[in-house]
C-alpha positions in Angstrom: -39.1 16.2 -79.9 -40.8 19.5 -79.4 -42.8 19.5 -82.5 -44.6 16.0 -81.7 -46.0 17.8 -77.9 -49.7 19.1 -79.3 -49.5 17.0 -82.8 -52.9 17.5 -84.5 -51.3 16.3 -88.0 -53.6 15.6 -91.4 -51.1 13.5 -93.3 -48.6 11.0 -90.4 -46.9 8.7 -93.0 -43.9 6.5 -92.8 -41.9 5.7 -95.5 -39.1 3.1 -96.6 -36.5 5.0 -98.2 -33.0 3.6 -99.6 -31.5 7.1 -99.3 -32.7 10.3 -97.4 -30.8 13.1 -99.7 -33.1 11.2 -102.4 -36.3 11.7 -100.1 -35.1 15.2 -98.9 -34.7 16.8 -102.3 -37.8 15.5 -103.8 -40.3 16.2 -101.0 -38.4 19.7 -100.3 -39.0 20.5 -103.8 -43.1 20.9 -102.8 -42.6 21.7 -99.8 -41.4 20.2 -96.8 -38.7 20.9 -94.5 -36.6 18.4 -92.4 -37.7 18.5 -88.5 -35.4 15.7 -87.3 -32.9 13.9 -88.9 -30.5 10.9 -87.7 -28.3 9.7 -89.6 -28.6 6.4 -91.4 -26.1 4.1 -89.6 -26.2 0.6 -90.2 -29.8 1.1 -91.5 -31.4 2.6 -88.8 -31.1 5.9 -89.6 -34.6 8.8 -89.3 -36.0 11.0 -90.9 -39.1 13.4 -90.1 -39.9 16.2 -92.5 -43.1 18.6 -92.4 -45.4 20.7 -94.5 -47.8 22.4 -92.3 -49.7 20.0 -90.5 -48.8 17.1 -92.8 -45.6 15.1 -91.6 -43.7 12.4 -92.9 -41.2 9.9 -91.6 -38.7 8.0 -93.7 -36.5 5.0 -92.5 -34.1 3.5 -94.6 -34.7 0.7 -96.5 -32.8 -2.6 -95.3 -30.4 -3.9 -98.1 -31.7 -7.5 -97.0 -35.1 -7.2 -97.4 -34.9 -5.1 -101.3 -34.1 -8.0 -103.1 -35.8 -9.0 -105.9 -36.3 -12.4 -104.2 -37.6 -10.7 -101.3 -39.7 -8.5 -103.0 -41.6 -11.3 -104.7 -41.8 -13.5 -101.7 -45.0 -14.5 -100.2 -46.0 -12.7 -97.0 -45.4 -15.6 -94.9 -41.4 -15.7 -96.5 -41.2 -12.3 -95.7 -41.9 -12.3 -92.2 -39.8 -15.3 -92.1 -36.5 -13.4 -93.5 -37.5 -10.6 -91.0 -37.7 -12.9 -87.9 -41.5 -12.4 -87.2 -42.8 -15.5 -87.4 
């Protein structure tokens, strides 16, 4: 990715998304632009989109891990459910 080479960036945020058209309109509506983009795909789709120097980067939100249940676990469940610990 050409635009990462010289990367002197004031906002590099990642964010969990459960659509991208969602993330694109919104954050192109002050701004930003899509960079990169793959596709969402069995959840594991990208998403890069830039305003200047500020960049963000969306994944998509795994179905698994946005249930309410999940949501409220403690942090030690969660990691659990995800297979880190």
């Amino acid at each position: 990715m050409e635009f990462v080479k010289d990367l002197q960036s004031d906002i590099l945020l990642e964010l969990h998304v459960p659509d991208f058209e969602i993330a694109k309109k919104f954050y192109g509506n002050i701004g930003y632009e899509v960079v990169w983009e793959k596709a969402p795909h069995d959840e594991d789709g990208y998403l890069v989109m830039r305003s200047g120097n500020s960049i963000l980067n969306f994944t998509v939100v795994m179905s698994k891990f946005t249930s309410t249940h999940f949501l409220n676990a403690s942090v030690k469940t969660r990691l659990e459910a995800m297979g880190l610990k």
